[in-house]
C-alpha positions in Angstrom: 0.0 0.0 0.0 1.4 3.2 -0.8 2.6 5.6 2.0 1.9 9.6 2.0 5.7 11.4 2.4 4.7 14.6 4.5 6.5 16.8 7.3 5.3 18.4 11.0 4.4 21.7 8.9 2.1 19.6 6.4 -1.9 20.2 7.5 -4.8 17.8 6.7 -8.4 17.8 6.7 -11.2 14.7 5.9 -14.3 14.7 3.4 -16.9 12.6 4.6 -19.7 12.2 2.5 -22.8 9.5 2.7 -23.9 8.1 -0.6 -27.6 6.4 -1.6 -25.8 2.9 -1.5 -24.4 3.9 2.3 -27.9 4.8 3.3 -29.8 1.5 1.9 -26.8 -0.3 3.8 -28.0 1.6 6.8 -31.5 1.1 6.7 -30.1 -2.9 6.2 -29.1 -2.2 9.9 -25.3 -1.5 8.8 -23.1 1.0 11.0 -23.8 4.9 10.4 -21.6 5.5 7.7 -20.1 8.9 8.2 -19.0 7.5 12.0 -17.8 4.3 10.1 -15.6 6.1 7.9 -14.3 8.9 10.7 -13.3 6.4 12.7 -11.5 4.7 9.2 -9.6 7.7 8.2 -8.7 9.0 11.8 -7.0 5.6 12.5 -5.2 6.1 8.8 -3.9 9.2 9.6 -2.8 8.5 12.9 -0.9 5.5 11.7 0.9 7.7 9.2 1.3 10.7 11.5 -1.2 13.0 9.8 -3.4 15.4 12.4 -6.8 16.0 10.7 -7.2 19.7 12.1 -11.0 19.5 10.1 -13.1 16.7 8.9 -15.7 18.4 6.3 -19.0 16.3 6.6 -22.0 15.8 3.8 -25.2 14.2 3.6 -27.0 16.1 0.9 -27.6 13.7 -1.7 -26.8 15.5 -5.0 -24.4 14.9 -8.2 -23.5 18.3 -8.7 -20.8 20.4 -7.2 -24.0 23.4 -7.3 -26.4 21.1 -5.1 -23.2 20.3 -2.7 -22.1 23.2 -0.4 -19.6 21.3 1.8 -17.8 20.2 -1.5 -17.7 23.8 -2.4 -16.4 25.4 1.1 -13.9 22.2 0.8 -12.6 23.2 -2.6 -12.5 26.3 -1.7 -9.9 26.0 1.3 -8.1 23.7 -1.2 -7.6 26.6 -4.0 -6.8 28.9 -1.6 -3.4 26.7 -0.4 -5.2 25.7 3.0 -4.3 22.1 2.9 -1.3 19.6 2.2 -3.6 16.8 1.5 -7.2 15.8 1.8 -8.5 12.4 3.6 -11.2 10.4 2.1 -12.6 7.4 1.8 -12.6 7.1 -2.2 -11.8 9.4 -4.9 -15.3 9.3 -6.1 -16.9 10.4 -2.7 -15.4 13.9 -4.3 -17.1 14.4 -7.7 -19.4 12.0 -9.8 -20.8 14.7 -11.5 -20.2 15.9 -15.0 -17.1 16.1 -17.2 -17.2 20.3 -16.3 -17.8 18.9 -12.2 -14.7 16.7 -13.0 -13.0 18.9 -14.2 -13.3 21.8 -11.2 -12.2 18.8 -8.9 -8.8 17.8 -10.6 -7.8 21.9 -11.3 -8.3 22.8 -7.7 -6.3 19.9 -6.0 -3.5 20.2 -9.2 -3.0 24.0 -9.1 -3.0 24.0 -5.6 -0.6 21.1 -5.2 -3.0 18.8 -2.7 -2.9 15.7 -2.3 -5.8 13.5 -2.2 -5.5 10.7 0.2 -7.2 7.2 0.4 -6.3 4.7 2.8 -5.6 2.6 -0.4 -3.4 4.8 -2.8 -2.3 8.4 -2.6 -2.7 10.7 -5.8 -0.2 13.5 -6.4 -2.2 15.6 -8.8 1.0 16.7 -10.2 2.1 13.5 -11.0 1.4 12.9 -14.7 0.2 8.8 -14.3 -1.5 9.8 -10.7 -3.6 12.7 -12.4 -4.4 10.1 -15.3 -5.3 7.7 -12.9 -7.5 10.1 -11.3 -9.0 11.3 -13.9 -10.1 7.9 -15.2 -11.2 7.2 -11.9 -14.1 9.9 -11.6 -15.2 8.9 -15.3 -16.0 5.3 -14.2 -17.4 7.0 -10.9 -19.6 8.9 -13.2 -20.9 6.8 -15.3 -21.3 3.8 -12.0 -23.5 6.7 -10.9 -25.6 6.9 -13.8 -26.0 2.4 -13.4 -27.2 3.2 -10.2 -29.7 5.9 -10.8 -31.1 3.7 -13.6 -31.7 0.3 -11.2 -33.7 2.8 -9.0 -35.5 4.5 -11.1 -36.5 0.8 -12.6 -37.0 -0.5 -9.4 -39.4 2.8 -8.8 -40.9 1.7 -11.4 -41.5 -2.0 -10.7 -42.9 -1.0 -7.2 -45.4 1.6 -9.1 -46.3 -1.4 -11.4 -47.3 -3.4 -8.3 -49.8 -0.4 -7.4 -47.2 0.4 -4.3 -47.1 4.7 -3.5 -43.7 5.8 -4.1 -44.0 9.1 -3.2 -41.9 10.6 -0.7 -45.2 12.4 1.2 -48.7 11.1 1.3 -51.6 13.5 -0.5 -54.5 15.5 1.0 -56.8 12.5 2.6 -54.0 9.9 2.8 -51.3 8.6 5.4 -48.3 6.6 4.1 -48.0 2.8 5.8 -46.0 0.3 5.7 -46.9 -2.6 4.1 -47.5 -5.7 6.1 -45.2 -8.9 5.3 -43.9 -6.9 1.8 -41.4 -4.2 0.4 -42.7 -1.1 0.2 -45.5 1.5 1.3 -49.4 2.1 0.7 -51.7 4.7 1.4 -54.2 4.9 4.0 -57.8 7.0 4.3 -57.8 9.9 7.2 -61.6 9.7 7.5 -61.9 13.3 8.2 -59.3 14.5 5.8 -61.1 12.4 3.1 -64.4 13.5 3.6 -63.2 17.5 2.8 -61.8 15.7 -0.8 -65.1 14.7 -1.6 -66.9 17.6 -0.4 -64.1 19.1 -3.3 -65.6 17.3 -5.8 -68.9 17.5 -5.2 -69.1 21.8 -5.3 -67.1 21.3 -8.1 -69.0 18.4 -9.8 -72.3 19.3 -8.7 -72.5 22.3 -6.9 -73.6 23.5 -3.4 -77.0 23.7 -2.0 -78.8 27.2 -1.9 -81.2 28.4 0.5 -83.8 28.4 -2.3 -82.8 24.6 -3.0 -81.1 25.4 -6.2 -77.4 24.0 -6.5 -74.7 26.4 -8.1 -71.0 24.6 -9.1 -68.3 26.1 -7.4 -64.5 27.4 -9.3 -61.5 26.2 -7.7 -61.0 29.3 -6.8 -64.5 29.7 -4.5 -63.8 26.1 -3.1 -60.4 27.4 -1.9 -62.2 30.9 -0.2 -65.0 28.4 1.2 -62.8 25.9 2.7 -60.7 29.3 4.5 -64.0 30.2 5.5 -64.8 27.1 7.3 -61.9 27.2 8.8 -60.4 23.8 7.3 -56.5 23.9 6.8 -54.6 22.2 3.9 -52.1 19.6 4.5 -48.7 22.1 3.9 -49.6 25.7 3.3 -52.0 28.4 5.6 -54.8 28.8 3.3 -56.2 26.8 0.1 -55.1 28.1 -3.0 -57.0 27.4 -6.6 -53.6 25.4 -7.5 -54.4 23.4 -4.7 -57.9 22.6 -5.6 -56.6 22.3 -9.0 -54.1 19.7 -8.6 -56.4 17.5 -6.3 -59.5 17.8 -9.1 -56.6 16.3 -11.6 -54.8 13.9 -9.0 -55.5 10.1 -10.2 -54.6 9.0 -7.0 -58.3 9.7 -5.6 -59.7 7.2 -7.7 -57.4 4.6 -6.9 -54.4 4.8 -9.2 -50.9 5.0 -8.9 -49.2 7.4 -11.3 -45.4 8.0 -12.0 -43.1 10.4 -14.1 -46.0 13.1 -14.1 -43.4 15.8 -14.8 -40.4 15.3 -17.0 -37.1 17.1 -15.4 -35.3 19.2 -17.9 -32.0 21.2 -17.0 -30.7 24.4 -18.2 -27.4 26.2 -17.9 -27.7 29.6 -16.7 -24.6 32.1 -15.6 -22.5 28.7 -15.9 -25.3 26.9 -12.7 -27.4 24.4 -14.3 -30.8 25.1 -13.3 -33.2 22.0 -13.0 -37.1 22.4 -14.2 -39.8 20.3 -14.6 -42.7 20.1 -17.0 -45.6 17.8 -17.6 -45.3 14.1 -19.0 -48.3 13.4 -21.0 -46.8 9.7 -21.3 -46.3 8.9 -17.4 -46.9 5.3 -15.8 -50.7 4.9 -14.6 -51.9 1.8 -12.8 -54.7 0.4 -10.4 -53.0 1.1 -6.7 -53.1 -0.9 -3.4 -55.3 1.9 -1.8 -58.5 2.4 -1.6 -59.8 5.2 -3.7 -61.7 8.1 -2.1 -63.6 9.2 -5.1 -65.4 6.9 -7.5 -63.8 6.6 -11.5 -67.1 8.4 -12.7 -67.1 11.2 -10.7 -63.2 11.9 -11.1 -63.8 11.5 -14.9 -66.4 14.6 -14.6 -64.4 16.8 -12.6 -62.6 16.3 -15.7 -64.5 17.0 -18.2 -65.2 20.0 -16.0 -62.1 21.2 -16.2 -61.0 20.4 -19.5 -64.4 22.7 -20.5 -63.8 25.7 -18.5 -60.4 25.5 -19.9 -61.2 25.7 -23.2 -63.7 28.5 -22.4 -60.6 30.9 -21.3 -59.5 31.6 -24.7 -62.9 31.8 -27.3 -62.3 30.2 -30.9 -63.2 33.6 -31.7 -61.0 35.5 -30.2 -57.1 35.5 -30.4 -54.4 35.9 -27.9 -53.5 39.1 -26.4 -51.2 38.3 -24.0 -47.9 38.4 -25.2 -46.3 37.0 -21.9 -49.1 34.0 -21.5 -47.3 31.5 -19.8 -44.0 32.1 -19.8 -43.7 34.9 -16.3 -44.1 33.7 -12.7 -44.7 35.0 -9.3 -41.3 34.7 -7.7 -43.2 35.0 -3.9 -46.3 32.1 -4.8 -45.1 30.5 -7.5 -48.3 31.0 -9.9 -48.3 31.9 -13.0 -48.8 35.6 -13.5 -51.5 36.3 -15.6 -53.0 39.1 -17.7 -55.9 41.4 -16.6 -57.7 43.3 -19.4 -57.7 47.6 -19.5 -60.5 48.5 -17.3 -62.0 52.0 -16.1 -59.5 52.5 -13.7 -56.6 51.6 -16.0 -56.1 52.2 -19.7 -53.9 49.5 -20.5 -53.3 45.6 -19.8 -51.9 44.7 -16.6 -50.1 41.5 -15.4 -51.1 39.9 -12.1 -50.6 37.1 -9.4 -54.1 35.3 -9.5 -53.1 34.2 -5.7 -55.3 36.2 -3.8 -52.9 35.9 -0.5 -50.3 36.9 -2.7 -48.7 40.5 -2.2 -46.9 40.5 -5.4 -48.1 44.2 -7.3 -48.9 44.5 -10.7 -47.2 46.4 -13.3 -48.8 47.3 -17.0 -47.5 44.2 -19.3 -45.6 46.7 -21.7 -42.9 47.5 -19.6 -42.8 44.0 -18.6 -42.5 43.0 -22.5 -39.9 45.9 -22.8 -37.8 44.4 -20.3 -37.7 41.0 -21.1 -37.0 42.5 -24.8 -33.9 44.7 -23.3 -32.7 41.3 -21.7 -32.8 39.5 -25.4 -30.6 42.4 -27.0 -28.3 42.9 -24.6 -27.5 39.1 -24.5 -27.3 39.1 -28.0 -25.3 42.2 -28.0 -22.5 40.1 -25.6 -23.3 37.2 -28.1 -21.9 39.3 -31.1 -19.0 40.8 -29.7 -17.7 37.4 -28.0 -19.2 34.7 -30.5 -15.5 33.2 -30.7 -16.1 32.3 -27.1 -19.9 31.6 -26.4 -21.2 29.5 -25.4 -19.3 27.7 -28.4 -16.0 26.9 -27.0 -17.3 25.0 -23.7 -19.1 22.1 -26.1 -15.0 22.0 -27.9 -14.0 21.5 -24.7 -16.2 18.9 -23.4 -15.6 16.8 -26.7 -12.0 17.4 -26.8 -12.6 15.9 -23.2 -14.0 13.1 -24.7 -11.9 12.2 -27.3 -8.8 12.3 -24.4 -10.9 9.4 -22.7 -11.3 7.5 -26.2 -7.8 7.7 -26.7 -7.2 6.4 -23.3 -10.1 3.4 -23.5 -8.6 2.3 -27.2 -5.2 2.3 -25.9 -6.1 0.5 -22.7 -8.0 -1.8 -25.4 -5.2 -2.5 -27.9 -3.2 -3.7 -24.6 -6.1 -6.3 -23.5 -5.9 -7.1 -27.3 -2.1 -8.2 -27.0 -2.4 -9.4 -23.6 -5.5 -11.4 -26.0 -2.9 -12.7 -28.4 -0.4 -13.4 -25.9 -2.3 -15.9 -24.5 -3.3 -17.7 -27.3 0.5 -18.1 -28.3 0.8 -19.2 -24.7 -1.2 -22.0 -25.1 0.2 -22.7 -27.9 3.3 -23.4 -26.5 1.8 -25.5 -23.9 2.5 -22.5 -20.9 -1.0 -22.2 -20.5 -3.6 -25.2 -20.0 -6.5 -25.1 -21.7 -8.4 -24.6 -17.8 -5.8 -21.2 -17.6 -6.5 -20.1 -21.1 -10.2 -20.5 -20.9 -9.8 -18.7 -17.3 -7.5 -15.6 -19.0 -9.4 -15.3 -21.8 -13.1 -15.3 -20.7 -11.8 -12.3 -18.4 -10.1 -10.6 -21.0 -13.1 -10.5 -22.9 -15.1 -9.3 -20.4 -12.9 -6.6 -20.0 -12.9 -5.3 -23.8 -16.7 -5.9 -23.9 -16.9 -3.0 -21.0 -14.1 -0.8 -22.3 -16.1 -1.5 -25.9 -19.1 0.0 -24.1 -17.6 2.8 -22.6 -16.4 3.6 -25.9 -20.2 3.4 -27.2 -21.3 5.6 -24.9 -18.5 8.4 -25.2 -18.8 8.2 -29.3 -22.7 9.1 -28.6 -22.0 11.6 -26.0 -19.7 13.4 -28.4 -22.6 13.4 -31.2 -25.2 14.5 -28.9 -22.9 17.3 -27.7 -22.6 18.2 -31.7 -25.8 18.4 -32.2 -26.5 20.6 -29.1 -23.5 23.0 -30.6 -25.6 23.6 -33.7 -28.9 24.4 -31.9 -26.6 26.7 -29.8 -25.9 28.2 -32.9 -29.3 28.6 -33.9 -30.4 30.3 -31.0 -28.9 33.4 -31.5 -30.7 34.1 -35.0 -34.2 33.3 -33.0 -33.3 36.2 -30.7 -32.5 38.5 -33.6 -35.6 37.6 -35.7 -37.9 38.4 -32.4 -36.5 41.7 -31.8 -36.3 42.4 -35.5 -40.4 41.8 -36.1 -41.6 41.9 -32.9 -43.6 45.0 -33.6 -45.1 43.4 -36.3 -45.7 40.3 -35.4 -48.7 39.5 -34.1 -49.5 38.8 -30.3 -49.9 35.0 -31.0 -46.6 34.8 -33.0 -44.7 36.9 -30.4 -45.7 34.7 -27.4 -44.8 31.3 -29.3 -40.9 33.0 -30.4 -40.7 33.8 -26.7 -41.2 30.4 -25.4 -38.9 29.0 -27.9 -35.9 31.1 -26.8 -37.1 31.8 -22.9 -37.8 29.5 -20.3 -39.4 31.0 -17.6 -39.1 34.7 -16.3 -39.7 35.3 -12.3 -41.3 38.6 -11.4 -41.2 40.4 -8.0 -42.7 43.8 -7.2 -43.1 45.4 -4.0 -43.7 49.1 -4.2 -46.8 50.3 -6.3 -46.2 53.3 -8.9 -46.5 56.8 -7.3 -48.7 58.7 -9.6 -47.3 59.9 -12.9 -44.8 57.3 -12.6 -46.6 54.8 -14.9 -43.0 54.3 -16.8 -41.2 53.2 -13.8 -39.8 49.8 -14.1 -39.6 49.5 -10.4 -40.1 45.4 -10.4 -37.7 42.5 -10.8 -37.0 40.3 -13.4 -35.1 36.9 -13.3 -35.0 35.7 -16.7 -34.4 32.1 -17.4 -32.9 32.1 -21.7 -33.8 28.8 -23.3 -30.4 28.4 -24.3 -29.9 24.9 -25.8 -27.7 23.2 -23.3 -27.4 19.6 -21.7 
């Protein structure tokens, strides 16, 4: 085993970090890990005379340096020339994210000249083979990540195909169980909690008893004011919002299914972060569940119906759009999507709005909004112009050049299987091997240029994918020059589809009304998500 050289004036710190294999093994009634692996690495270090003056301990679960902020103090302390070396357990407790997460790592520990430390091998970053090592070492981490994500995602959905609720929270009307003699967890009725769902369902399905003995349907957003009213609290927030109601009228799990993957997670790369967002799956997974349904298929199917009418009765066949911003800006305080209310006597011109009614959020008048968001589009595309050499172009080289480094290392690592291959053959030749050893040496050998022949696979396609994400990078800045070229001309319809093409989603804070005469004053805040084609 290989020994770490270091002095009294050398200093060294510990990462600890749980992974989702650790916690399964803990739930399997296995040691705590991050005590497990203290206790490991002190007794290393002591052996070696190494004082850890700092252990840096993490149990967020996350595969991004972004979504890790102990990693990031750590690396940190490590640019800065804090440490001589850094303890841990395994070279990929440190990054198994992304070529770009990988690559952060490996600069920080080389430039700073730290040693990473495992109770198995030492790596000297500056030590050409070590850094190769290294860096070879995080790719497999990487891509033994992505195995393990996809034997839980299919084991997700094998329990979901059993009817089982994989959710991490039970719904409105539910408690999670256990259950009995199986893997896995069910949902239970809360009596009371279950009667207020069908009391839902029945304003909104048939309505609510009058005095005069007339019924009158109820909108989500009257069930929500009626339920405060009654004094009936939801399951997370203070009052019932319409998105509430909204999402229990449309939730399959009241009529007894299961469903899974009802929002697709997309990512985007923003200011170099990525920035993860979901959107609805019409194609999720939808079976008959273990539970008991609160709500009968028929009258869940209405509710439907209901909804799916009153929907289409926002925006008249006769009519056309007229809001240019229609479903692309959101309340940064609620979370609801803003939307547009129409010149009245009080005002002259459209406004844009939170429709949450405990919402503070102010409205402003949707030009300036548009004008914004349109000053946002030029001035990227101004920076676009005048550094189109550099980005976001040069990145994507990068990350293939990357690529094609790890090719040259799998076919060269493959050409020496190969030989070793040949080798063996002419061992057994000359009678040096016995047919039992040759079989032996060769069925391993095989094995081991079937994986490196996948890894290869994979990489070749990664490459391609990243080429084709290059070119709709490309493309994306002559969208954003069309727009603002023809945007007065363009009609409202047309304006609002370009905008969601080349914008994601734009958050909106405003907390200080317009003083009169001040109708041009911009006094609101933007955060504006580009739809920049990244992976």
């Amino acid at each position: 085993m290989e020994q770490p050289q270091n002095n009294s004036s050398d200093k060294y710190c510990a990462y600890l970090r749980k992974s989702r294999a650790d916690r399964d093994a803990e739930q399997r009634g296995q040691e705590e890990t991050l005590k497990r692996h203290r206790h490991i690495l002190t007794e290393y270090a002591n052996k070696n005379h190494m004082d850890i003056s700092r252990f840096y301990c993490e149990v967020v679960s996350g595969d991004t340096i972004d979504s890790r902020p102990v990693v990031q103090e750590l690396l940190a302390d490590v640019e800065a020339g804090k440490w001589s070396g850094v303890l841990v357990m395994e070279v990929e407790r440190l990054a198994r994210g992304n070529t770009k997460d990988q690559g952060i790592v490996a600069d920080a520990f080389k430039y700073s000249d730290t040693k990473i430390i495992t109770p198995s091998k030492t790596y000297d970053p500056n030590n050409e083979f070590d850094e190769e090592y290294f860096e070879f070492g995080l790719f497999m981490s990487r891509r033994e990540y992505k195995t393990i994500n996809r034997r839980l995602q299919r084991g997700r959905i094998a329990s979901v195909k059993e009817g089982k609720f994989v959710g991490s929270t039970a719904p409105y009307g539910y408690r999670k169980i256990k259950i009995p003699h199986d893997k896995g967890y069910t949902l239970e009725i809360i009596p009371e909690e279950a009667e207020i769902v069908r009391q839902i369902y029945e304003w909104y399905c048939h309505g609510m008893l009058l005095p005069d003995n007339t019924c009158r349907r109820l909108g989500t957003e009257a069930i929500a004011m009626r339920l405060d009213g009654m004094g009936v609290k939801p399951a997370i927030n203070t009052y019932w919002s319409k998105a509430t109601i909204s999402d229990m009228l449309r939730n399959k799990i009241y009529a007894g299914y299961i469903t899974f993957g009802k929002q697709k997670e997309t990512r985007s790369s923003v200011n170099g972060k990525i920035i993860k967002m979901r959107k609805s799956n019409p194609d999720c997974l939808c079976v008959k569940g273990l539970h008991p349904a609160i709500i009968d298929e028929a009258t869940f199917q209405l509710a439907n119906v209901i909804r799916k009418e009153n929907r289409k009765n926002t925006l008249p066949s006769s009519q056309v759009l007229q809001n240019p911003l229609s479903g692309i800006v959101y309340c940064q305080k609620c979370g609801q999507m803003m939307t547009r209310l129409a010149p009245n006597s009080r005002n002259k011109y459209s406004t844009i709005k939170c429709p949450n009614r405990h919402c503070d959020n102010i409205s402003s008048p949707i030009f300036l909004v548009e004008e914004q968001i349109l000053l946002f589009l030029k001035n990227w595309l101004e920076t676009y112009e005048l550094n189109r050499n550099t980005i976001p172009v040069i990145p994507l080289f990068q990350e293939v050049e990357n690529k094609q480094v790890i090719i040259s290392r799998i076919q060269s690592e493959m050409n020496g299987l190969k030989s070793q291959m040949n080798k063996a053959y002419d061992f057994l030749e000359q009678g040096v091997y016995t047919v039992e050893v040759f079989q032996q040496r060769s069925a391993l050998l095989k094995q081991n240029i079937a994986q490196l022949e996948t890894s290869l696979r994979l990489i070749q396609d990664e490459i391609g994918r990243l080429e084709q994400l290059r070119s709709e990078r490309e493309l994306y800045a002559p969208k954003v020059r069309h727009l603002l070229e023809h945007y007065k001309s363009n009609s409202v319809e047309i304006n609002n589809k370009i905008l969601r093409e080349v914008i994601d989603k734009v958050y909106y804070t405003k907390d200080t009304p317009n003083r009169r005469g001040a109708l041009y004053n911009a006094n609101f805040i933007l955060e504006i998500f580009p739809k920049i084609p990244t992976e």
